[in-house]
C-alpha positions in Angstrom: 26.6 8.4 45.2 26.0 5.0 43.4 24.0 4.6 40.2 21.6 2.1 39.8 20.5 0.9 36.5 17.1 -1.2 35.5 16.8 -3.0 32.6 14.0 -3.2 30.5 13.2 -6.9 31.5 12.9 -5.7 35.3 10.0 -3.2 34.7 6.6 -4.6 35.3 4.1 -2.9 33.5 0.6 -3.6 33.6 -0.7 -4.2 30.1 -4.6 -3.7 30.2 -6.8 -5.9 27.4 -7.7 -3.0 25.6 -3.7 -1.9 25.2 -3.2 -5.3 23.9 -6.1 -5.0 21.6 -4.4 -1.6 20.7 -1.0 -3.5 20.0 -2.4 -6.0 18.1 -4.2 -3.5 16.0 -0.9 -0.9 15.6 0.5 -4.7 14.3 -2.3 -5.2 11.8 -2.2 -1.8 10.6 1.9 -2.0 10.7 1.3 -5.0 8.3 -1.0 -3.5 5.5 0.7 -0.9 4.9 3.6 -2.8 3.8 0.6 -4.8 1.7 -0.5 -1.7 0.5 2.8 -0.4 -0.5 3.6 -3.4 -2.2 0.5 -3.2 -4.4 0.2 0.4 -5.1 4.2 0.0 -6.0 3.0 -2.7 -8.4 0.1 -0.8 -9.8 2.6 2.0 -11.1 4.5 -0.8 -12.6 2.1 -2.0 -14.5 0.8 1.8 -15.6 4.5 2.6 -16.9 4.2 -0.9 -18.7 0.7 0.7 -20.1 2.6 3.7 -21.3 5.1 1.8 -23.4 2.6 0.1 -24.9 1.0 3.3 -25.8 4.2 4.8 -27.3 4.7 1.2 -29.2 0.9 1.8 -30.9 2.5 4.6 -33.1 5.8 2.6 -34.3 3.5 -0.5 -35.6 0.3 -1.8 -37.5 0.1 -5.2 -36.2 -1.5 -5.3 -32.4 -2.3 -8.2 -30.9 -4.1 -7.2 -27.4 -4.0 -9.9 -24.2 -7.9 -10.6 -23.1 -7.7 -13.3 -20.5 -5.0 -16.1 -21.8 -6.6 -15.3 -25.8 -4.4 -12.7 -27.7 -6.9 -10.8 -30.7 -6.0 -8.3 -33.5 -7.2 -4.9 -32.5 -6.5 -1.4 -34.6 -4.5 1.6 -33.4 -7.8 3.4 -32.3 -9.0 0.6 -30.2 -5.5 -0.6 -28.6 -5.1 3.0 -27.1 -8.6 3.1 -26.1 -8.2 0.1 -24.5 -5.1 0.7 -22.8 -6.4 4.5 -21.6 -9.5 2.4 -19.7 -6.9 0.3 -18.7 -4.9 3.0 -17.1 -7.4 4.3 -16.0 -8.7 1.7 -14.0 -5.6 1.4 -12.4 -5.1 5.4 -11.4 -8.8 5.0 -9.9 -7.2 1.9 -8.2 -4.2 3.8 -6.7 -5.8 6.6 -5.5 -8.1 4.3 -3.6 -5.6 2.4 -2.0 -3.5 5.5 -1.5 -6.6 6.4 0.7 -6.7 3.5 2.8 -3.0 3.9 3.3 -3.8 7.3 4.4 -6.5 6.4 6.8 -4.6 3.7 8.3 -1.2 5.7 8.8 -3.6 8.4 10.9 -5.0 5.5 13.3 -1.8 4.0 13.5 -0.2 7.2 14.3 -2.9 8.2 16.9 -2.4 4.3 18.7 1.9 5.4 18.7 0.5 8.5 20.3 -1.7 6.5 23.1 0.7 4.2 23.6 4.2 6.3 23.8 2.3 8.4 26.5 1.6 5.5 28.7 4.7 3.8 28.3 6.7 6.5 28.5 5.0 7.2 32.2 5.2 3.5 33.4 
């Protein structure tokens, strides 16, 4: 018996417009997620920045809060309020982009799953 082997640039597969449009779109979504990863990963960075801020409040009298490119003189009560909206803010931001990443890890996962099956058939 003798073996024949085909390599991968022998196979002709027919690849439809809307599997293209398909592949592009897996390679969109492929490329926000590392965007979104990137930014959430930032995000948490700056909240751990947010909490040594908070702990520094206690040890000190003098604050100087950044608005802008302007630093101004705040009290204790009002640099931790500040920072908690701050935080805040940023948690709210997370979780929001946490769902996009969510929503886009499903559609890419369900285009894998369209695609595998046909590929693996051709």
């Amino acid at each position: 018996m003798t073996k024949s082997t085909v390599s991968a640039s022998e196979i002709e597969i027919d690849v439809t417009w809307e599997d293209q449009r398909r592949i592009n779109t897996f390679g969109r979504l492929a490329t926000r997620v590392t965007e979104l990863d990137e930014e959430i990963a930032k995000l948490r960075e700056e909240i751990n920045r947010i909490n040594d801020a908070t702990d520094e409040i206690i040890l000190t009298d003098d604050i100087k809060f950044l608005v802008g490119e302007v630093f101004i003189d705040v009290d204790n009560d009002n640099a931790e309020q500040m920072l908690e909206s701050e935080k805040k803010r940023l948690e709210k931001s997370i979780r929001t982009k946490e769902g996009e990443l969510k929503r886009i890890q499903e559609t890419a996962k369900q285009i894998k799953g369209i695609h595998f099956l046909f590929f693996s058939h051709a």
